[in-house]
PDB file of N, H, CA, C and O in Angstrom:
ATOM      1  N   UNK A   1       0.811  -1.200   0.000  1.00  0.00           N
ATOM      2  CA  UNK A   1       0.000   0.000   0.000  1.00  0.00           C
ATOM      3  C   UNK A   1       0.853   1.264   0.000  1.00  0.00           C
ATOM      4  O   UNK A   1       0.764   2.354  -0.564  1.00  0.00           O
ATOM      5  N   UNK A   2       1.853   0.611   0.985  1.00  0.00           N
ATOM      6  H   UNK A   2       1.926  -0.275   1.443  1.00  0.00           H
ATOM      7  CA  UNK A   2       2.635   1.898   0.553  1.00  0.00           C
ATOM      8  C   UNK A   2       3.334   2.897  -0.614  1.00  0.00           C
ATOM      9  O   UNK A   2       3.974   2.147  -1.350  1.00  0.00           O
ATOM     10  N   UNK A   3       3.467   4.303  -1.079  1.00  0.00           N
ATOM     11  H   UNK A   3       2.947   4.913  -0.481  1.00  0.00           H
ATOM     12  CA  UNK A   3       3.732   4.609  -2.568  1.00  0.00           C
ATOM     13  C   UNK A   3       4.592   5.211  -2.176  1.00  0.00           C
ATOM     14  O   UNK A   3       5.463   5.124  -3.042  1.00  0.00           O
ATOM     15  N   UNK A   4       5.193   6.236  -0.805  1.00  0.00           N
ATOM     16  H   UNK A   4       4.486   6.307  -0.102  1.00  0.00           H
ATOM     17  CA  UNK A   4       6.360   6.636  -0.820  1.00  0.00           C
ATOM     18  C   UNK A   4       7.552   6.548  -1.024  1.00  0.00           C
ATOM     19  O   UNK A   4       7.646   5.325  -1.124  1.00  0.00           O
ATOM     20  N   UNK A   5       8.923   7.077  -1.215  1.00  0.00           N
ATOM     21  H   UNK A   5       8.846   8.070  -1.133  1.00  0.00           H
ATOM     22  CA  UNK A   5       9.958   7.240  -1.583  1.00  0.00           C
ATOM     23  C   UNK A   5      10.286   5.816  -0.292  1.00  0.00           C
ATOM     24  O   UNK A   5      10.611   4.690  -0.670  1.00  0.00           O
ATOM     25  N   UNK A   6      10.166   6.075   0.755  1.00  0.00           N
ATOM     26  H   UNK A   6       9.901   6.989   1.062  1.00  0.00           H
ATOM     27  CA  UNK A   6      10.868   5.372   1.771  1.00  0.00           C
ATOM     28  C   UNK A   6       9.637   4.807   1.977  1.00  0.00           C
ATOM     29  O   UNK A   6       8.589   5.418   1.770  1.00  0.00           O
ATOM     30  N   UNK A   7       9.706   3.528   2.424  1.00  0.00           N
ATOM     31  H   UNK A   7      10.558   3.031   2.593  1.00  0.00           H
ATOM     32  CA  UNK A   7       8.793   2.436   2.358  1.00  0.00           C
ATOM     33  C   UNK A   7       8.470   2.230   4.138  1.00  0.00           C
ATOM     34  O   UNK A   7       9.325   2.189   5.023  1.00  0.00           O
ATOM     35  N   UNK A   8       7.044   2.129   4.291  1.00  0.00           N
ATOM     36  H   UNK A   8       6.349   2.162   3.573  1.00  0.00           H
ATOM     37  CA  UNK A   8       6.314   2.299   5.845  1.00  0.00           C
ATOM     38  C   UNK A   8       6.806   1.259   6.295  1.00  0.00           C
ATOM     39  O   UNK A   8       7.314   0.479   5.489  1.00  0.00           O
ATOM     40  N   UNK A   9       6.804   0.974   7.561  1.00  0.00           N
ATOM     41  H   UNK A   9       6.392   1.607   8.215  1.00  0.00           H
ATOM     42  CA  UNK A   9       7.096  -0.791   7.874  1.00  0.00           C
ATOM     43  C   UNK A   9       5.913  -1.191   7.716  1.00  0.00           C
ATOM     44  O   UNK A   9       5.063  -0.321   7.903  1.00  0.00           O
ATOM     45  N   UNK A  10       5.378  -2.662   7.309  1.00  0.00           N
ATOM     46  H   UNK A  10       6.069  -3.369   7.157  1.00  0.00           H
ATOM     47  CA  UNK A  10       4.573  -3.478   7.409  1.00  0.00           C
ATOM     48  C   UNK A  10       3.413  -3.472   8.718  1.00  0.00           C
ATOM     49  O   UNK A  10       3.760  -3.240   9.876  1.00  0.00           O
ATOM     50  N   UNK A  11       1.937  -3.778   8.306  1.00  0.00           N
ATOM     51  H   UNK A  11       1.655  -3.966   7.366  1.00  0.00           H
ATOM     52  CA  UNK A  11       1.578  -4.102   9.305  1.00  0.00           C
ATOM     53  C   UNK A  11       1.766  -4.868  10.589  1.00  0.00           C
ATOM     54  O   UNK A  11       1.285  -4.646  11.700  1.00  0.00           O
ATOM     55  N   UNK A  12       2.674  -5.932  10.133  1.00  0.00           N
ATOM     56  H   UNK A  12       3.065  -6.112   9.231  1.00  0.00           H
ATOM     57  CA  UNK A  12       2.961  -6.893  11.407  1.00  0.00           C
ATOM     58  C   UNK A  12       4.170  -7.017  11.763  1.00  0.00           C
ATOM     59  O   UNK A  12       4.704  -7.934  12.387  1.00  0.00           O
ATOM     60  N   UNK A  13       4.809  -5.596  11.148  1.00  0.00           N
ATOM     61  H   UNK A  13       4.375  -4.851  10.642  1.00  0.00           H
ATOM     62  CA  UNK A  13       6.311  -5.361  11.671  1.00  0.00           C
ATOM     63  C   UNK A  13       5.810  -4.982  13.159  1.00  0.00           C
ATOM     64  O   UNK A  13       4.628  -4.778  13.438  1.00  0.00           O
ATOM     65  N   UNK A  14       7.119  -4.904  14.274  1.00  0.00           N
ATOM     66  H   UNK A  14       8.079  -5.069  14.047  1.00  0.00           H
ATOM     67  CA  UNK A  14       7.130  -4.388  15.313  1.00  0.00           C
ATOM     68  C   UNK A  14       6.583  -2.858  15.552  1.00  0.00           C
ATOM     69  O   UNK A  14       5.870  -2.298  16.385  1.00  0.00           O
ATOM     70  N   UNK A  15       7.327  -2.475  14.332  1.00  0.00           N
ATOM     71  H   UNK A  15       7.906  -2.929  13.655  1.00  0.00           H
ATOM     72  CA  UNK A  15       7.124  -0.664  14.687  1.00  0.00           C
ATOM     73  C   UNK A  15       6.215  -0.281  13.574  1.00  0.00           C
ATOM     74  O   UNK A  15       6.477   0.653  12.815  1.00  0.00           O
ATOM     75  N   UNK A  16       5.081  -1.053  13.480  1.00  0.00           N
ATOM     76  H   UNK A  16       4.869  -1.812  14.097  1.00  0.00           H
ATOM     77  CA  UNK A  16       3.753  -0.618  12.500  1.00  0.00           C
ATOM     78  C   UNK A  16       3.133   0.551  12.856  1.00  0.00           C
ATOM     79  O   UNK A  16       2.628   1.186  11.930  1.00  0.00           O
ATOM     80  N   UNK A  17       3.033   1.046  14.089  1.00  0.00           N
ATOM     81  H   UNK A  17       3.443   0.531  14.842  1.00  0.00           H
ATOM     82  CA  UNK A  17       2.727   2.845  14.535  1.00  0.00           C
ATOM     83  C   UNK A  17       3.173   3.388  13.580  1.00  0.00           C
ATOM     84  O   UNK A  17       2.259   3.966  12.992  1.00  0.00           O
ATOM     85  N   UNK A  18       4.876   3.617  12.704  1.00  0.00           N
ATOM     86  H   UNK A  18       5.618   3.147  13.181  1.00  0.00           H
ATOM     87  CA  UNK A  18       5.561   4.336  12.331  1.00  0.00           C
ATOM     88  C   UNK A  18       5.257   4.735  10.883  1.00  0.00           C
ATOM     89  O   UNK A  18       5.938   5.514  10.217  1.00  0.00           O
ATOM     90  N   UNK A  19       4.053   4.050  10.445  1.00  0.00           N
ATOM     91  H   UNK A  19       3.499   3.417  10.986  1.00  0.00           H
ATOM     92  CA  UNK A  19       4.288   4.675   9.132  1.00  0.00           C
ATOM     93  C   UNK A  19       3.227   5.777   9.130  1.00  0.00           C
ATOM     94  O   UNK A  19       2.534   5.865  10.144  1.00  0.00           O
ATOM     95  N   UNK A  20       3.032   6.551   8.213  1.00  0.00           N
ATOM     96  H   UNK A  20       3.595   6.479   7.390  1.00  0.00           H
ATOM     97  CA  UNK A  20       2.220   7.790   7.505  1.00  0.00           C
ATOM     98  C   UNK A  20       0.818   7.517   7.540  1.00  0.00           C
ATOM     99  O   UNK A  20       0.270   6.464   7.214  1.00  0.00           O
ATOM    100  N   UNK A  21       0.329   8.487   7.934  1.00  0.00           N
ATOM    101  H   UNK A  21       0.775   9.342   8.198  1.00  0.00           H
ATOM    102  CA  UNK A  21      -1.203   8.490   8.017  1.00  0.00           C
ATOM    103  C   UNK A  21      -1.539   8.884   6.564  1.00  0.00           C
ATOM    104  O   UNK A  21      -0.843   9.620   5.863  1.00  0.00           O
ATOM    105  N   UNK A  22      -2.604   8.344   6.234  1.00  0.00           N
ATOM    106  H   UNK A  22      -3.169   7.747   6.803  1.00  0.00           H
ATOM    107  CA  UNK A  22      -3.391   8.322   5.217  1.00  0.00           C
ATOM    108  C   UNK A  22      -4.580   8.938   5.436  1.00  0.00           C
ATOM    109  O   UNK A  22      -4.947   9.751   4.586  1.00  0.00           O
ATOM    110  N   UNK A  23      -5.333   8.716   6.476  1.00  0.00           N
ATOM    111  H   UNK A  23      -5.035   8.056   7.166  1.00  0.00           H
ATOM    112  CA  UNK A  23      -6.695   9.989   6.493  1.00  0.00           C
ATOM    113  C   UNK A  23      -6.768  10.457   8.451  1.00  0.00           C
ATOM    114  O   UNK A  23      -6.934   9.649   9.364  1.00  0.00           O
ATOM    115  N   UNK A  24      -6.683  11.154   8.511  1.00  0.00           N
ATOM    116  H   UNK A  24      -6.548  11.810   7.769  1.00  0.00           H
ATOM    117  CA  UNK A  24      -6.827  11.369  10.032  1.00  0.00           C
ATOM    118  C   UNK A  24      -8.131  11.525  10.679  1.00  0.00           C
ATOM    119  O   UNK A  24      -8.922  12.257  10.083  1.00  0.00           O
ATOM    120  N   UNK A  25      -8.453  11.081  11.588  1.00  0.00           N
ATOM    121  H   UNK A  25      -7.811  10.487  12.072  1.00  0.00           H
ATOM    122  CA  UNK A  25     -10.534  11.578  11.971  1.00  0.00           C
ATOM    123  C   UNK A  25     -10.062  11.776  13.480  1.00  0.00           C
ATOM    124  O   UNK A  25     -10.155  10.762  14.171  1.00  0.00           O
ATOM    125  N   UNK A  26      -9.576  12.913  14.097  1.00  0.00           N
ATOM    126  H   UNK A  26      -9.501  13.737  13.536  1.00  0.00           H
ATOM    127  CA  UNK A  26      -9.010  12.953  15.211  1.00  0.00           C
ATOM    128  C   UNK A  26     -10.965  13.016  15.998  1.00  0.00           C
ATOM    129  O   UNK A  26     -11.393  12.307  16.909  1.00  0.00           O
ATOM    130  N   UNK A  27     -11.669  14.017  15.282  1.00  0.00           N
ATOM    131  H   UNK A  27     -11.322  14.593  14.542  1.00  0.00           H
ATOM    132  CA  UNK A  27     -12.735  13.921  16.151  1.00  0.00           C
ATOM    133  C   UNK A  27     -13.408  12.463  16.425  1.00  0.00           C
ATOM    134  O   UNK A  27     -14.297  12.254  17.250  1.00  0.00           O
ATOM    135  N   UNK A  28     -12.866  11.593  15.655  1.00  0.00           N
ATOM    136  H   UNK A  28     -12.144  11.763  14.984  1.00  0.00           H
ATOM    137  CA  UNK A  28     -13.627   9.794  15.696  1.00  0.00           C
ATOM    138  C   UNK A  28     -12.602   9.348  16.816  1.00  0.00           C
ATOM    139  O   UNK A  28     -12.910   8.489  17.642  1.00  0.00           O
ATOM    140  N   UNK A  29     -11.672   9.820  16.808  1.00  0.00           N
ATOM    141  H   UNK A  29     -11.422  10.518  16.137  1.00  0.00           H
ATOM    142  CA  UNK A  29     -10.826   9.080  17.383  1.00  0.00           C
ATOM    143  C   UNK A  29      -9.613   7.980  16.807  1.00  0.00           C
ATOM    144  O   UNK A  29      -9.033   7.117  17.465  1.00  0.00           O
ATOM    145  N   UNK A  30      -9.464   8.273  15.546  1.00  0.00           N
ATOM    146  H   UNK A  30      -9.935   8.974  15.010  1.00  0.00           H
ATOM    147  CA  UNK A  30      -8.734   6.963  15.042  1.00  0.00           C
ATOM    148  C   UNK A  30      -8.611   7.740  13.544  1.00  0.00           C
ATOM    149  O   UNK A  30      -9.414   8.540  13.065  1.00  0.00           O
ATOM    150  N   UNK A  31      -7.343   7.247  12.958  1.00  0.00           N
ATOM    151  H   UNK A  31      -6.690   6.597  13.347  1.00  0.00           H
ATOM    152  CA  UNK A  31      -6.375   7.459  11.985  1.00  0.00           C
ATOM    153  C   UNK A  31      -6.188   5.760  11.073  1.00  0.00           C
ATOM    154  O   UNK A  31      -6.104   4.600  11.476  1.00  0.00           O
ATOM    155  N   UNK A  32      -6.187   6.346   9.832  1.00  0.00           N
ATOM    156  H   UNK A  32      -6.255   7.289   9.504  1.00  0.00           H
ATOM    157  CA  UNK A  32      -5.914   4.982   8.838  1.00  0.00           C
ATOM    158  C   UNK A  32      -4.250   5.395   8.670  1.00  0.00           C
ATOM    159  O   UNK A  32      -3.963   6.591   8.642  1.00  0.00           O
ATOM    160  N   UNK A  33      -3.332   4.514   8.576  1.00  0.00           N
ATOM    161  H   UNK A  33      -3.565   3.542   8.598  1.00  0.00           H
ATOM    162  CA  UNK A  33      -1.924   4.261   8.408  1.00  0.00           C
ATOM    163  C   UNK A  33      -1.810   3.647   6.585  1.00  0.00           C
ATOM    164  O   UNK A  33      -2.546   2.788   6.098  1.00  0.00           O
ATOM    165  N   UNK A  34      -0.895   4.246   6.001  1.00  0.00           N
ATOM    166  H   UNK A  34      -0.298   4.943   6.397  1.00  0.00           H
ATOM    167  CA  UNK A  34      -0.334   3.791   4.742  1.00  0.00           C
ATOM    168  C   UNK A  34      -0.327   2.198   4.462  1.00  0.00           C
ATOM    169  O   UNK A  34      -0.513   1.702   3.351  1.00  0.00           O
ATOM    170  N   UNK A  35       0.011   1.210   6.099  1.00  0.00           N
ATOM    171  H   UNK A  35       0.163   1.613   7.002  1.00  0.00           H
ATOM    172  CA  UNK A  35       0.150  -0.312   5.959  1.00  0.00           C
ATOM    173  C   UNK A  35      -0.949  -0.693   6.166  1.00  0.00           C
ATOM    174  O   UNK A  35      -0.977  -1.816   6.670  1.00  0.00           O
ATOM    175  N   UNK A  36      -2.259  -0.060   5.926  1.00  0.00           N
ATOM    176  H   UNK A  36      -2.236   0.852   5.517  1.00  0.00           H
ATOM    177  CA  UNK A  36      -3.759  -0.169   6.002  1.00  0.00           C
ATOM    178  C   UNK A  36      -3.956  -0.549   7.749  1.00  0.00           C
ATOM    179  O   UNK A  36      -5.043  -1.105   7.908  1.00  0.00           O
ATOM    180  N   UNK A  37      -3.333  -0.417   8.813  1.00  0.00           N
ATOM    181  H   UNK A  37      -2.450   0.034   8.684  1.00  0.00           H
ATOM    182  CA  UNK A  37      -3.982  -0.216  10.425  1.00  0.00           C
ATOM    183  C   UNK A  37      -4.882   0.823  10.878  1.00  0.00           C
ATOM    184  O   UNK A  37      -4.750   1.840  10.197  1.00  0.00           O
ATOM    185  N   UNK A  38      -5.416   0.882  11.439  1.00  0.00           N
ATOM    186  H   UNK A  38      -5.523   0.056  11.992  1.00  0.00           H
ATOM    187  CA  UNK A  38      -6.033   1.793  11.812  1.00  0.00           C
ATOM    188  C   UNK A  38      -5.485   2.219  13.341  1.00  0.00           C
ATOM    189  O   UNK A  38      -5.615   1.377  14.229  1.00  0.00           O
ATOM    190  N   UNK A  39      -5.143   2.943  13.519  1.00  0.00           N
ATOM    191  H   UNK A  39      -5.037   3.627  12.798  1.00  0.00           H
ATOM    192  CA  UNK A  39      -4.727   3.276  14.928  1.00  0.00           C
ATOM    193  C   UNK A  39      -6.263   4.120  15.848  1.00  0.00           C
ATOM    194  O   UNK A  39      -7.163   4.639  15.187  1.00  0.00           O
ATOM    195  N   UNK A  40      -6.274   4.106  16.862  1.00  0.00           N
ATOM    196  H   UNK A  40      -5.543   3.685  17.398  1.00  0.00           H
ATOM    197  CA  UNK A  40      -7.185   4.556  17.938  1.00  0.00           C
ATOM    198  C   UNK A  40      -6.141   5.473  18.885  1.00  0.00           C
ATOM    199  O   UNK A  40      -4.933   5.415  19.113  1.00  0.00           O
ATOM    200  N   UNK A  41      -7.376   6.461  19.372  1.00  0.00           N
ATOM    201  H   UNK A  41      -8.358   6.508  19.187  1.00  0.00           H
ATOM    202  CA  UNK A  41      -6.842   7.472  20.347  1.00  0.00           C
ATOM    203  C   UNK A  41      -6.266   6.900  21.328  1.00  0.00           C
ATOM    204  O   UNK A  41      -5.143   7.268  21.671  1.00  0.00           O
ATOM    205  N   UNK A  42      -6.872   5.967  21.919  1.00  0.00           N
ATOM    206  H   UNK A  42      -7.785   5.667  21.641  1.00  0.00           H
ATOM    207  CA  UNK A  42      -6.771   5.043  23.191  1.00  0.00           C
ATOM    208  C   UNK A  42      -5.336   4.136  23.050  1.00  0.00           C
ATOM    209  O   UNK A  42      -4.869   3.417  23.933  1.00  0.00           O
ATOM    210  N   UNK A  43      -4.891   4.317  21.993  1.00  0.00           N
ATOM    211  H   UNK A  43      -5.270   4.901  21.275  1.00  0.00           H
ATOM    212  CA  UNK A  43      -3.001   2.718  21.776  1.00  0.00           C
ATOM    213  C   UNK A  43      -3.742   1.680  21.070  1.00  0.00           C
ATOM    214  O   UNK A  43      -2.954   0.847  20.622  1.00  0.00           O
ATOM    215  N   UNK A  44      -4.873   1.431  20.820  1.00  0.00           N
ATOM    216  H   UNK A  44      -5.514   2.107  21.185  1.00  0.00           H
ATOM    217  CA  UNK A  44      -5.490   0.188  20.381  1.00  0.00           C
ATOM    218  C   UNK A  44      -5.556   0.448  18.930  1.00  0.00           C
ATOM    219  O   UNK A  44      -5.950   1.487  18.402  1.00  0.00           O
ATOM    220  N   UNK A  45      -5.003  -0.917  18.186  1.00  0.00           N
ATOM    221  H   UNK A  45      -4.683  -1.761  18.615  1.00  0.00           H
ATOM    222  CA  UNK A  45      -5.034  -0.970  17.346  1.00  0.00           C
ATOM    223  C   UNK A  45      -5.931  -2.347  16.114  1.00  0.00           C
ATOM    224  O   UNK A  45      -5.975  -3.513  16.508  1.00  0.00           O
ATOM    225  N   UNK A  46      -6.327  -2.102  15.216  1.00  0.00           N
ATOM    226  H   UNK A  46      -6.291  -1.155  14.896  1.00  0.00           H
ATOM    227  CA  UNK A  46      -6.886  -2.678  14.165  1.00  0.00           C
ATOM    228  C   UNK A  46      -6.392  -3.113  12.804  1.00  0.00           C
ATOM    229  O   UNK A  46      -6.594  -2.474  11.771  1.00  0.00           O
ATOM    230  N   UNK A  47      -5.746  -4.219  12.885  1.00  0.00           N
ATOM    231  H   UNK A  47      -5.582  -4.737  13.724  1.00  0.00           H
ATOM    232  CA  UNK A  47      -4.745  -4.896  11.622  1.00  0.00           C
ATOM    233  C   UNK A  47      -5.496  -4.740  10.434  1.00  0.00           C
ATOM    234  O   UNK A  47      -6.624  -4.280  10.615  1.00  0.00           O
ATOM    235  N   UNK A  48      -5.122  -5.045   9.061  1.00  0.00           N
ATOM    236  H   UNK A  48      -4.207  -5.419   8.914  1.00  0.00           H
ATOM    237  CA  UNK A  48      -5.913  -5.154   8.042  1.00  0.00           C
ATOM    238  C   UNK A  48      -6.669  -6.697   8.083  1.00  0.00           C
ATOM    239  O   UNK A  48      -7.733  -7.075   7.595  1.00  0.00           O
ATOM    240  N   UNK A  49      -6.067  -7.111   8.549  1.00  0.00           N
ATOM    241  H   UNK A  49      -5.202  -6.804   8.946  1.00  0.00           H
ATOM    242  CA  UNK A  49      -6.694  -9.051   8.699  1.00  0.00           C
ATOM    243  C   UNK A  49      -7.724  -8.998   9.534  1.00  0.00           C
ATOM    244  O   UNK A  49      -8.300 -10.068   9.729  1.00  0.00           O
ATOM    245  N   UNK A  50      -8.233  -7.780  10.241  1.00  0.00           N
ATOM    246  H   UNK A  50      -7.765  -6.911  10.082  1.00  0.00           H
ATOM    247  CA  UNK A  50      -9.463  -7.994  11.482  1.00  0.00           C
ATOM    248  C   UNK A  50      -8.988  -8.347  12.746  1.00  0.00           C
ATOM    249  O   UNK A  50      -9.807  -8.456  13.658  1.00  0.00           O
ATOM    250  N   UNK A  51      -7.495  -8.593  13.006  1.00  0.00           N
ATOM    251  H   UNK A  51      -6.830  -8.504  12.265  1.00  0.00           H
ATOM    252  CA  UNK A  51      -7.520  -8.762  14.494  1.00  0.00           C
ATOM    253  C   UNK A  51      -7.168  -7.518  15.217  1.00  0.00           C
ATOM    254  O   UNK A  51      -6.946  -6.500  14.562  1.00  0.00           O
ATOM    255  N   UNK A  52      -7.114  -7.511  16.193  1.00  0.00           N
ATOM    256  H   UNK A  52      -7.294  -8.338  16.725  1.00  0.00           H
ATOM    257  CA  UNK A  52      -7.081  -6.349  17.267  1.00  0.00           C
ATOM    258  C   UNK A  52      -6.091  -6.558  18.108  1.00  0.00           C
ATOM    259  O   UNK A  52      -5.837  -7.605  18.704  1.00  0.00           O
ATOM    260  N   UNK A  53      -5.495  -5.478  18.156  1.00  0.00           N
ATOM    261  H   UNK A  53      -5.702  -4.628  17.673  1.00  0.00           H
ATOM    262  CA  UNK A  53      -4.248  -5.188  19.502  1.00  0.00           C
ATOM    263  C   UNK A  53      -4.906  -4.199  20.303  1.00  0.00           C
ATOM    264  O   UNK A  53      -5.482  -3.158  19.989  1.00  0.00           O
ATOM    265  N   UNK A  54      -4.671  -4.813  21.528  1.00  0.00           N
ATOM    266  H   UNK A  54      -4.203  -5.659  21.783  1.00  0.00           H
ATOM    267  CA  UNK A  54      -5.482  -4.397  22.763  1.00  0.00           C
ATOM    268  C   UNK A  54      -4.953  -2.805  23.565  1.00  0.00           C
ATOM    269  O   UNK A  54      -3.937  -3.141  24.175  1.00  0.00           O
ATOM    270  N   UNK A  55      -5.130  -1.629  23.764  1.00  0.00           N
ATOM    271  H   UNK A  55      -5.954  -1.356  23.268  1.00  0.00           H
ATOM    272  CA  UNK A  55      -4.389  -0.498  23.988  1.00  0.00           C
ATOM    273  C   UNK A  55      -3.460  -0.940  24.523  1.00  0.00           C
ATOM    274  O   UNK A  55      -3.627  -1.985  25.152  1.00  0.00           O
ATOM    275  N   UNK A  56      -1.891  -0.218  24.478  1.00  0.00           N
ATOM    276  H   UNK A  56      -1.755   0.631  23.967  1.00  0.00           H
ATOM    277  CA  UNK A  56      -0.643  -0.719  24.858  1.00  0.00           C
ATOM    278  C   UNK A  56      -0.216   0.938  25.127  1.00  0.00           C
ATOM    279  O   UNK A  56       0.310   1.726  24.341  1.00  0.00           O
ATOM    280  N   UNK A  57      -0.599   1.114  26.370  1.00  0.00           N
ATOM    281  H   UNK A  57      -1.026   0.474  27.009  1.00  0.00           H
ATOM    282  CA  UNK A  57      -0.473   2.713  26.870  1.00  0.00           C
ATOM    283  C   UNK A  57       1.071   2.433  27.935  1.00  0.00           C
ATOM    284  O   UNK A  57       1.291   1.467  28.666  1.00  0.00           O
ATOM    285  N   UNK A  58       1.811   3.453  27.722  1.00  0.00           N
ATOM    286  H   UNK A  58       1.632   4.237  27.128  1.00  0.00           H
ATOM    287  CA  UNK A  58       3.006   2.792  29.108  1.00  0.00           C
ATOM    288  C   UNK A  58       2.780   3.113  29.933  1.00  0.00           C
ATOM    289  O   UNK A  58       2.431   4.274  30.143  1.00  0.00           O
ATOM    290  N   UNK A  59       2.898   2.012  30.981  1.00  0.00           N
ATOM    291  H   UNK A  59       3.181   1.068  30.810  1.00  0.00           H
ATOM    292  CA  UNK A  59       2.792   2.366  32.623  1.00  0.00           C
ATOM    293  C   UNK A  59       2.731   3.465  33.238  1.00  0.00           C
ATOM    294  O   UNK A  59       2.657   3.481  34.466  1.00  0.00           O
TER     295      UNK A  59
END
């Protein structure tokens, strides 16, 4: 999915936060990522495959 010069990491890389937002909805609460995730206000996240990572806020 990605088209940039420098390539996003993968969804099921470690550091999948890191790539480029693609549409932002800060009032929804949640952002689409270039590796198709959806990130949430809350750390919780939404893979393209349908599974879910549970908020991962630090201590």
């Amino acid at each position: 999915m990605c088209r940039h010069p420098e390539l996003c990491p993968t969804a099921d890389s470690p550091d999948r936060e890191a790539a480029a937002v693609l549409a932002a909805h800060p009032e929804q609460g949640w952002s689409l990522l270039c590796n198709g995730l959806i990130v949430f206000d809350d750390t919780g996240d939404l893979l393209p495959d349908g599974q879910v990572v549970a908020p991962h806020r630090p201590v």
